[in-house]
ROKE-400990 format. One line per field, with one value per residue (C-alpha): residue number from 1; residue in one letter; chain; x, y, z. Coordinates in steps of 0.5 Angstrom, whole numbers, plus 500, padded with zeros to 3 digits. Each point is the difference from the previous one (the first is absolute). Layout:
residues N
n <- [NUM  ...];
res <- [A  ...];
chain <- [A  ...];
c1 <- [X  ...];
c2 <- [Y  ...];
c3 <- [Z  ...];
END
This chain:
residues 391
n <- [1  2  3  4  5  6  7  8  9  10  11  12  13  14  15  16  17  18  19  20  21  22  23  24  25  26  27  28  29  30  31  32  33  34  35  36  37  38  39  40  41  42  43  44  45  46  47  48  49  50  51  52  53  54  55  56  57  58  59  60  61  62  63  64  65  66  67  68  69  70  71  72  73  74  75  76  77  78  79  80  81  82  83  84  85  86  87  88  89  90  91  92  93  94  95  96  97  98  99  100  101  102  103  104  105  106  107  108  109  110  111  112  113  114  115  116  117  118  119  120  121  122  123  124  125  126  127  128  129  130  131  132  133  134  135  136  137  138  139  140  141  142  143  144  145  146  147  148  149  150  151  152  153  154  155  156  157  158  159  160  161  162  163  164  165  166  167  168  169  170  171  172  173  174  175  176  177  178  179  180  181  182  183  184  185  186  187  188  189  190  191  192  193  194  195  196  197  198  199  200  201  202  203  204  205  206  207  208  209  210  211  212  213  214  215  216  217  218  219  220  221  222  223  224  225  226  227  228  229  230  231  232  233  234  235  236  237  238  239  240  241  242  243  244  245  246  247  248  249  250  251  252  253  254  255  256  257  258  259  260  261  262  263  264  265  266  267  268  269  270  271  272  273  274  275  276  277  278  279  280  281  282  283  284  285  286  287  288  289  290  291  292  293  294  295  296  297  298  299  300  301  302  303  304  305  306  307  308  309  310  311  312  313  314  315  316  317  318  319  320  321  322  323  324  325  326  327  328  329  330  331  332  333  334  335  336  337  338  339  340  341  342  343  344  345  346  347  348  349  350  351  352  353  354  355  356  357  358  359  360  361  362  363  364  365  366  367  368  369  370  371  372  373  374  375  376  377  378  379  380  381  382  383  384  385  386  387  388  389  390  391];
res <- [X  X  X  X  X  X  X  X  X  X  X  X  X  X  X  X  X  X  X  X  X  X  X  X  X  X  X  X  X  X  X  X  X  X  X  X  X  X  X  X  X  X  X  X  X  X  X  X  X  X  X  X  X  X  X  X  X  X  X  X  X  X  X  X  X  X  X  X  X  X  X  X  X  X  X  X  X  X  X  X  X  X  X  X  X  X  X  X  X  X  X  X  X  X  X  X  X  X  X  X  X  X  X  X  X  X  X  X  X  X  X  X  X  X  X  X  X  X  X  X  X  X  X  X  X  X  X  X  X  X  X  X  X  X  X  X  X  X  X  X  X  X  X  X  X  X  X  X  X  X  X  X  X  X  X  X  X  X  X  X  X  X  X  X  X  X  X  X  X  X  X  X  X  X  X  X  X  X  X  X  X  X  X  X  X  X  X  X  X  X  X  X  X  X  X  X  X  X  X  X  X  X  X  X  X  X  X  X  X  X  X  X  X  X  X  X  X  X  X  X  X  X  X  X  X  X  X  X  X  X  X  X  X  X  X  X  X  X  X  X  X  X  X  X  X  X  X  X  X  X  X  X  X  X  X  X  X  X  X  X  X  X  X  X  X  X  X  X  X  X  X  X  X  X  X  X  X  X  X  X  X  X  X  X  X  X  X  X  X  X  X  X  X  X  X  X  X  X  X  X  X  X  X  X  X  X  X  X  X  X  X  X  X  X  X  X  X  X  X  X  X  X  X  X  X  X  X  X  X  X  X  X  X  X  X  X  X  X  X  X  X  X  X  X  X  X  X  X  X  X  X  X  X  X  X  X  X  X  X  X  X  X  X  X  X  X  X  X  X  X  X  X  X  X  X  X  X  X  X  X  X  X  X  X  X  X  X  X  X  X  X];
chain <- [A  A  A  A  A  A  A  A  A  A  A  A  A  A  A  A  A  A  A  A  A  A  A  A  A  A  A  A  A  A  A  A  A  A  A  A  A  A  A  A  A  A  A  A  A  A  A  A  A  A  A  A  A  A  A  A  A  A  A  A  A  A  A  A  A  A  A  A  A  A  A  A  A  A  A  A  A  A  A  A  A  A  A  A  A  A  A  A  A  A  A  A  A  A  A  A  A  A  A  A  A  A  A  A  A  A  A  A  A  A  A  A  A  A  A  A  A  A  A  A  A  A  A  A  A  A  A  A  A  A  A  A  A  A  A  A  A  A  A  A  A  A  A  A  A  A  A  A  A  A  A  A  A  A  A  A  A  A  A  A  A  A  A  A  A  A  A  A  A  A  A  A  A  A  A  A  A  A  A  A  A  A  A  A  A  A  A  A  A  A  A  A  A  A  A  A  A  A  A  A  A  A  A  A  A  A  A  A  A  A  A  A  A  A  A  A  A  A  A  A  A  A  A  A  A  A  A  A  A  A  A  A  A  A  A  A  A  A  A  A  A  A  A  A  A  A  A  A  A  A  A  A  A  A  A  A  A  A  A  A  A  A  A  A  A  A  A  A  A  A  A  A  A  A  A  A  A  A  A  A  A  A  A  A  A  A  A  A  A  A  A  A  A  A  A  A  A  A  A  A  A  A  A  A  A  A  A  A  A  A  A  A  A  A  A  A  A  A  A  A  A  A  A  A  A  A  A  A  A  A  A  A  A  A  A  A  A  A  A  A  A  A  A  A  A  A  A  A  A  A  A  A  A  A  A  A  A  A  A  A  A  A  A  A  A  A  A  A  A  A  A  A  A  A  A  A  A  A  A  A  A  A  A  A  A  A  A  A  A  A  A];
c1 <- [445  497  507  499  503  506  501  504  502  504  504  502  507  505  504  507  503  496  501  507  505  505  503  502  496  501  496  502  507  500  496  505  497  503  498  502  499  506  498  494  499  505  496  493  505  501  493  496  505  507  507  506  503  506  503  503  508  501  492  496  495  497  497  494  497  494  500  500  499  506  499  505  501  504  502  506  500  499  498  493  498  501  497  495  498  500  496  495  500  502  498  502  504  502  499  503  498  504  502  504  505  500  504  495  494  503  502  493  497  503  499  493  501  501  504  507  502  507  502  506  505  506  507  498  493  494  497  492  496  494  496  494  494  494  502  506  503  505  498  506  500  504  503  505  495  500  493  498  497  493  495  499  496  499  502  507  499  504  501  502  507  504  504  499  508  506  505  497  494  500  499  507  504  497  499  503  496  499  504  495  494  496  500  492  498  491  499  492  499  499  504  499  498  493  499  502  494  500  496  500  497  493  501  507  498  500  507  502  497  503  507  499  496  507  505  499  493  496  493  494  497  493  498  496  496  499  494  499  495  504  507  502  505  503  505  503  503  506  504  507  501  505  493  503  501  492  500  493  500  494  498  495  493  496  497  505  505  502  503  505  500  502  505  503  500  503  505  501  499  499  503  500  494  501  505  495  504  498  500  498  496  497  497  507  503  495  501  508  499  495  504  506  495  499  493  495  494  494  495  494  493  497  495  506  503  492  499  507  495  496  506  505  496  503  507  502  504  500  495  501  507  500  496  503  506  497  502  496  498  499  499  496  496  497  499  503  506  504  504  500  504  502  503  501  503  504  498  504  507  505  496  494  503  498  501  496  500  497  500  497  497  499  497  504  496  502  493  495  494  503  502  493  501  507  498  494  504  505  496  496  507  501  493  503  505  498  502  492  495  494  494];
c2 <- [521  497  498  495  492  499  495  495  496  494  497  493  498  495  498  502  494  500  507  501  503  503  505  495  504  499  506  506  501  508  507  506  506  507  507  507  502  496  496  498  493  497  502  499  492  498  502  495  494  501  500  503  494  502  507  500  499  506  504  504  494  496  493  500  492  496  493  499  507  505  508  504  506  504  507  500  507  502  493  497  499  507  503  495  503  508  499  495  502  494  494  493  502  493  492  493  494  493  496  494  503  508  500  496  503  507  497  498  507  504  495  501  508  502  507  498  505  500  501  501  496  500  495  494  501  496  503  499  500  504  502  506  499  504  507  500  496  494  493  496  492  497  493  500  500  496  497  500  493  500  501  494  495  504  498  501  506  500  493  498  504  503  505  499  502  497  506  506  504  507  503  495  503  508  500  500  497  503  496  497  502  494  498  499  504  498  506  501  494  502  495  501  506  497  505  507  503  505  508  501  506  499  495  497  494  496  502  498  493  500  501  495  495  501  499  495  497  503  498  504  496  505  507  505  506  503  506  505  505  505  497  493  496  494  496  492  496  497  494  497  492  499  502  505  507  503  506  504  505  506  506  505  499  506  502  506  502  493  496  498  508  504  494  501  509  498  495  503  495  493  496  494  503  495  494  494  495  494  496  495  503  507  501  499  505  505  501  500  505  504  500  503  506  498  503  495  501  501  494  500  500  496  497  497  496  498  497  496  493  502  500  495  495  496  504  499  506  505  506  504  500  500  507  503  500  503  492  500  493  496  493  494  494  497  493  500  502  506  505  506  506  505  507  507  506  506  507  503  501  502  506  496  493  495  493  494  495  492  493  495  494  496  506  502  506  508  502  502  498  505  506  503  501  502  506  502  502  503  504  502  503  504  504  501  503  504  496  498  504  497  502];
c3 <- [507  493  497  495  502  497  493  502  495  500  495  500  499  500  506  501  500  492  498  496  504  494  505  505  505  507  505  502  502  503  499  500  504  498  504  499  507  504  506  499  497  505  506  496  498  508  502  495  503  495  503  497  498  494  497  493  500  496  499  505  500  505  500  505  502  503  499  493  498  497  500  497  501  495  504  494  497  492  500  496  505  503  493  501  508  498  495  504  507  504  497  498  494  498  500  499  497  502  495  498  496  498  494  497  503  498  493  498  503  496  493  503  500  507  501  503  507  501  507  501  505  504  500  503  499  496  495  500  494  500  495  500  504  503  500  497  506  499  501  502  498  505  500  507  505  506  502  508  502  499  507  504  498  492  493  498  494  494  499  507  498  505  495  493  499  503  504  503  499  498  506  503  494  500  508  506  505  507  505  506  496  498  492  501  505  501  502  501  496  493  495  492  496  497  495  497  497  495  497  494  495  497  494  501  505  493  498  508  499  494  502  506  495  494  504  506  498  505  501  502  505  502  497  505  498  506  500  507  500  496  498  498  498  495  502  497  505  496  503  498  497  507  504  505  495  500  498  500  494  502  496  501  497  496  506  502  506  503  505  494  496  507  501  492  503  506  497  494  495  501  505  506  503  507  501  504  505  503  508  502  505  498  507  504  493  502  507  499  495  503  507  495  498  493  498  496  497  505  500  496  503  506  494  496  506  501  492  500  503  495  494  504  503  505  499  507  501  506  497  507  499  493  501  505  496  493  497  494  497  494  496  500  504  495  501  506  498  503  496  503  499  506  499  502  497  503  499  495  502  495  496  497  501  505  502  501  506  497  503  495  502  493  497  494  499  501  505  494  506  504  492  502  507  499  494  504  506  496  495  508  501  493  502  507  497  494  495  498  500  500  496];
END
């Protein structure tokens, strides 16, 4: 295939501890997942490692965890999030910021032209200020949070700081938490959400970019035009101040019917078009999610796996085990110095939206190495199912 390498465009910024940080941004703190069709995010939930840990004191909503990653699933009937579902399909239809105080980051948003949501609440229960994003969905700002301690060995996040609020957390006031059921249940390994990527129509990444850059001074850290034989694709890797909210923007190219607009068809409208989640130890997370039937993409050719001496020079990570798993892998030696980047994606799950599997190893990139490698197969698949014809 004569696809085009993709144009990897670094962008050099300042370091998160010199970045203003006027949000007072802190990571992620959940994603909130709705469908139309009951019974299907649960069991897709607990294959991929997650446990039921807490229901909604007063709402049909259920909080799914696994180690510092928090899924919610809003089943609540003529909810938003309901609204959202039988529009979309099953989807992600909400995400939340962590901040340090959420009155004031809500205050500022709205001075800085932010649509207000109102989610209406029960006695007894936390408001959660959240704004419009992507899609139409809220986008919570959470400051009642409690932060699990940081993997063996790793840096503390967020300061160091086990909570950013004296008292109980969201999910202690709102939820109740099942008895005997582990409060961080490890389950296949997978720790922290790494970042949400999202599709957007043809023309609106600027105004995306916009909105990220406005309201809590994102950075664009790389930008990626990515041209296939018959399609291709832009997309603006945008990074938060506090260094642990990265959001890929991508749009679809001149070039017709891709990846991105069969996405748009399928969804819908814009949207979080994959959720990417990290581990410590991707080959471990592979087996378990593969022992529990989660479909993951198929490994690219035998010729890739060969060229990764040539492109990672003494990297030192097991090829033959990287390929017999499909592991893709991504970053630099340069100077011997290794900055290397492992992922893998699931095939698409819940209607056209899909998850990421990465461990990082001082790399803080997104894969761009591994963008052409990723495009092309799937843009295989559209031919494969009619979605292209080619010429």
């Amino acid at each position: 295939m004569s696809a085009a390498v993709p144009a990897s465009v670094p962008v050099s910024v300042p370091t998160p501890a010199t970045i203003d940080n006027p949000m007072g941004l802190m990571g992620f703190e959940f994603v909130e997942f709705a469908s139309p069709t009951p019974g299907l995010l649960e069991p897709l939930f607990e294959r991929m490692g997650f446990t039921l840990v807490a229901r909604h004191r007063s709402k049909d909503v259920l909080l799914y965890r696994q180690g510092g990653i928090n899924f919610i699933v809003n089943r609540e009937p003529r909810s938003l999030a309901g609204y959202f579902a039988a529009e979309h399909g099953p989807s992600a239809c909400g995400l939340a910021f962590r901040v340090k105080d959420s009155h004031r980051a809500y205050a500022r948003a709205l001075e800085l032209g932010a649509q207000p949501i109102e989610i209406p609440t029960g006695p007894m229960e936390l408001r959660l200020p959240a704004i419009k994003g992507i899609g139409g969905a809220p986008l919570y700002l959470i400051d009642r949070f409690d932060s699990p301690p940081p993997p063996e060995g790793a840096e503390p996040t967020s300061g160091g700081r086990a909570s950013v609020q004296e008292g109980k957390s969201i999910y202690d006031i709102d939820f109740e938490f099942i008895e005997g059921v582990p409060r961080r249940p490890v389950g296949h390994g997978l720790q922290q959400i790494d970042h949400l990527t999202h599709n957007v129509y043809r023309g609106r990444m600027a105004f995306w970019g916009g909105f990220y850059e406005r309201l809590f001074n994102f950075r664009e850290i790389r930008y990626f035009d990515i041209q296939g034989e018959y399609t291709g694709l832009t997309s603006r890797a945008m990074t938060a101040p506090d260094g642990l909210i990265r959001i890929p923007l991508n749009e679809e190219s001149g070039k017709g019917a891709g990846q991105i607009e069969e996405f748009l068809m399928q969804f819908n409208g814009e949207g979080i078009q994959h959720v990417a989640l990290s581990t410590a130890n991707l080959i471990d997370t592979v087996d378990a999610l593969q022992m529990a039937g989660i479909p993951l993409m198929t490994a690219p050719n035998d010729i890739y796996y060969e060229m990764l001496a040539e492109r990672l020079p003494g990297h030192g990570e097991p090829v033959p085990e990287l390929q017999a798993r499909g592991i893709l892998m991504d970053g630099s030696t340069a100077g011997g110095q290794k900055r290397l980047l492992l992922q893998i994606f699931s095939q698409p799950l819940l209607g056209p939206v899909f998850f990421e599997f990465i461990e990082r190893k001082a790399d803080e990139g997104f894969g761009e190495g591994n963008f052409k490698a990723l495009f092309e197969s799937m843009e295989r698949d559209q031919i494969r199912r009619g979605v292209i014809q080619p010429t």
